[in-house]
C-alpha positions, 0 to 999 in steps of 0.5 A: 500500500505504502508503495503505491502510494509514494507511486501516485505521490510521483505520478502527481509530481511529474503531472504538476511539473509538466503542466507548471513547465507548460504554463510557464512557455505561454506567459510573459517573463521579465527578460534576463539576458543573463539566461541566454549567456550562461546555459550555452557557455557552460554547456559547450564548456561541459561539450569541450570537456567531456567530448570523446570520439572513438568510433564512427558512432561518435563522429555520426552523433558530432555531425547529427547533433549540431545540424539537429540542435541549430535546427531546433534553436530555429524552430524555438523563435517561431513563436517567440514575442518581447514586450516592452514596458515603461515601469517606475523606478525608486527615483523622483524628478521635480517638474516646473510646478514642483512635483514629484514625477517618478523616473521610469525605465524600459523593462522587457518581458518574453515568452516561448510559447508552443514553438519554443515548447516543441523545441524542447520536446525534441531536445528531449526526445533525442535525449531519451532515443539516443540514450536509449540506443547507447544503452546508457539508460533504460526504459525505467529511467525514462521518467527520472530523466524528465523529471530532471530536465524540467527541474533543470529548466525551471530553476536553471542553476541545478543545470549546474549539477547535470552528468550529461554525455557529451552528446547532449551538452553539444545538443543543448550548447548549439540549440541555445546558442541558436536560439541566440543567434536567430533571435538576435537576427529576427528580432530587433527588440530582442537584440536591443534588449541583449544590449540594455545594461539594466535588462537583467535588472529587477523591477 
């Protein structure tokens, strides 16, 4: 009984974190620009650390890998929007009739949405297949796996912790980078964004 109780128990979690996970790609965000710097670089630092060529396999994945994860970084800015607003700061002017007007700056905010959502289900889904293949896992780490990914999603630096292969550092160094890159060339609030110095900063 206990047993299957602690099984409904992880059943409800992982329903929760894939509904949380979801909510979250349709909403807007406060832009930190800071999120688009640090994955890619410590995941193609983890990528150059790890990366291991021994056979055809290997060099078959090298070359899968990153057409797959540029075409999916592509695919990720489909729906992406960025809004901007006018937000008051802690900080006053006086105007000619010796009132107090608050100073106001541009703050952004972002959203994934289903284009960035498919994204990441395939990342995920290579992840699983590739793994599966390499017998690096089994069918029964397949729902630990996904626990771990939208956990290291949603608070970004337990990604920090990840014992990934070092396929899948390049899969997510290359898809992020991407994403990066084709926003940057997409989207010209985006890139203004990137260029604020106070992007970054709270509201």
């Amino acid at each position: 009984m206990a047993d299957m109780n602690i099984r409904y128990f992880g059943y409800v979690f992982v329903l929760f974190l894939i509904l949380y996970f979801i909510k979250e790609q349709f909403e807007h965000r406060q832009f930190n620009r800071l999120k688009f710097f640090i994955i890619p670089i410590f995941a193609f630092y983890q990528f150059l650390s790890n990366i291991k060529i021994d056979d055809v396999v290997d060099i078959v994945l090298l070359i899968a890998t990153l057409v797959l994860g540029t075409l999916i970084g592509f695919i990720q800015t489909f729906n992406f929007e960025i809004d901007v607003q006018n937000v008051d700061t802690h900080y006053f002017v006086t105007d000619s009739h010796n009132q107090k007007m608050p100073i106001t700056r541009e703050v952004y905010f972002v959203k994934g949405g289903l284009s960035y959502l498919i994204g990441w289900i395939g990342i995920f889904s290579i992840q699983i297949a590739v793994s599966l293949y390499l017998h690096e896992i089994t069918f029964n780490e397949v729902e630990h796996e996904l626990v771990n990914e939208l956990i290291s999603d949603i608070v970004i630096f337990l990604r920090f912790n990840d014992h990934k292969s070092w396929w899948i550092w390049e899969l997510l160094s290359v898809s992020n980078y991407a994403y990066y890159v084709f926003l940057t060339k997409r989207n010209a609030v985006f890139k203004r964004a990137i260029k604020s110095s106070k992007a970054s900063a709270p509201v």
